[in-house]
C-alpha positions in Angstrom: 80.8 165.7 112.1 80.7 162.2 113.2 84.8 161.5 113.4 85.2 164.6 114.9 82.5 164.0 117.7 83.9 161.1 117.8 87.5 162.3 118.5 86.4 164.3 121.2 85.3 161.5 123.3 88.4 159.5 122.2 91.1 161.2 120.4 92.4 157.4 119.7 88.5 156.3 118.2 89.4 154.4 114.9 87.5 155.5 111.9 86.8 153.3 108.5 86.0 153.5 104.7 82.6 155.2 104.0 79.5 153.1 103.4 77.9 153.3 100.2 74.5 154.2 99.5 73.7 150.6 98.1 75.0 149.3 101.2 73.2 151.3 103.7 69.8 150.6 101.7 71.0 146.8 101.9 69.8 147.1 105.4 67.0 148.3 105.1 66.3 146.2 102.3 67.0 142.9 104.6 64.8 144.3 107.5 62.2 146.2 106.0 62.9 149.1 107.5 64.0 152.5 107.2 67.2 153.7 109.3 67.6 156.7 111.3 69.1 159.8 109.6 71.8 159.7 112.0 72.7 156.5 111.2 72.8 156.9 108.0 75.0 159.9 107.7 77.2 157.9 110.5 77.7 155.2 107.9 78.3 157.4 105.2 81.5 159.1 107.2 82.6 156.0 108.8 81.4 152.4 108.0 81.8 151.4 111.9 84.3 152.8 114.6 86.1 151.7 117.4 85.6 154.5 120.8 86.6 153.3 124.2 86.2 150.1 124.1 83.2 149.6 122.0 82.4 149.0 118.8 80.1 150.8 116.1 79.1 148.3 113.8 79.8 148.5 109.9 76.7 148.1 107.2 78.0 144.3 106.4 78.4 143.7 110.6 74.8 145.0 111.2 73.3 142.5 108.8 74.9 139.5 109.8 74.7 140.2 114.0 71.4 140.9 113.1 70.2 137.8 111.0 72.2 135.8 113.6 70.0 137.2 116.5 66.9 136.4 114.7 67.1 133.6 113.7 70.2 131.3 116.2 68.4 128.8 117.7 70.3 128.5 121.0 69.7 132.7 121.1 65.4 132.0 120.3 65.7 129.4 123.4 67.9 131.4 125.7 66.3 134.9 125.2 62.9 137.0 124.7 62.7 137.9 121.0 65.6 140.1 119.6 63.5 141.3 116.5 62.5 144.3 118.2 66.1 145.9 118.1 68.1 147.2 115.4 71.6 146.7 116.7 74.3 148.7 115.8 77.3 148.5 118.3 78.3 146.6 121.4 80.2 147.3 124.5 82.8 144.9 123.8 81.4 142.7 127.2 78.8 140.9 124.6 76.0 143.8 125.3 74.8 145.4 122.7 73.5 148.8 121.7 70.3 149.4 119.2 67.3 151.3 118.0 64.1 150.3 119.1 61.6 148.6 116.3 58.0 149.1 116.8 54.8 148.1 114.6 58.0 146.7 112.1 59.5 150.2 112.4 62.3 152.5 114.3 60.2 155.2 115.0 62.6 157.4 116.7 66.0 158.1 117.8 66.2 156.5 121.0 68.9 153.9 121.8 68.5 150.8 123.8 70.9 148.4 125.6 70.7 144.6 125.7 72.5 143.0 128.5 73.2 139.1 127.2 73.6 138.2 130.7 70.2 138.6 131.9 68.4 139.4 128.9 67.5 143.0 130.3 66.9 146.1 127.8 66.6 149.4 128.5 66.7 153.2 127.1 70.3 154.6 127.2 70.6 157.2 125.4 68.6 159.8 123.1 70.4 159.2 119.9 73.5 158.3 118.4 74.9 161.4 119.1 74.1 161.4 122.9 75.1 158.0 123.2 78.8 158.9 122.0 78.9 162.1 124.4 78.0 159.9 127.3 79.8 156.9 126.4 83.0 159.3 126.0 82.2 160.9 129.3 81.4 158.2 131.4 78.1 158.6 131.8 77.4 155.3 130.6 78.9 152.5 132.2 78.1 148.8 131.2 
């Protein structure tokens, strides 16, 4: 579902390996959470993905942009709290895209953008799935 969505929106969108089970619950082992169905089965078609210009993070990416938001110094001094995202792609500008955590939690499927430049987030999307669609039709611009 996800590489031909995918395809649609960019029939030059670069796929890669599957993520494992143990690899997906690696994540949510590392940030107490528990991921989004939809990013789950994303993971488990294509470990990341390359569509217009942006970039769909694989299990091992996630982790490590993620520790390095939470806990970078220069990042803790430059910008509010990142800890209440769960990032999963970026733009390719430095902006990045991610799930909402509340009370420790994603609690649904909206997706948010963080602008690095001026530290702005806001809602983007409805899901994953939306966020392709739009992204493939122009919709979203960043």
């Amino acid at each position: 579902m996800w590489k031909e969505l995918m395809r649609y929106v960019d029939e030059d969108a670069k796929f890669f390996e599957p993520a494992s089970l143990n690899e997906i619950e690696e994540i949510e082992a590392k940030f107490n959470l528990t991921l989004p169905n939809e990013l789950i089965d994303f993971l488990e078609e294509t470990n990341g993905a390359e569509v217009r210009g942006a970039g769909f993070s694989s299990t091992k990416y996630i982790m490590e942009l993620n520790a390095d938001f939470r806990t970078d110094e220069i990042f803790k001094e430059t910008y509010m709290p990142l800890d209440c995202l769960l990032f999963i792609g970026g733009s390719g500008n430095g902006d990045h895209f991610g799930y909402s955590i509340v009370n420790g939690d994603i609690q649904n499927k909206d997706i948010y953008f963080w602008n690095h430049e001026n530290d702005s987030r806001e809602w983007i999307a409805p899901s994953l799935e939306q966020l392709f669609i739009w992204w493939g039709e122009g919709i979203i611009s960043v």
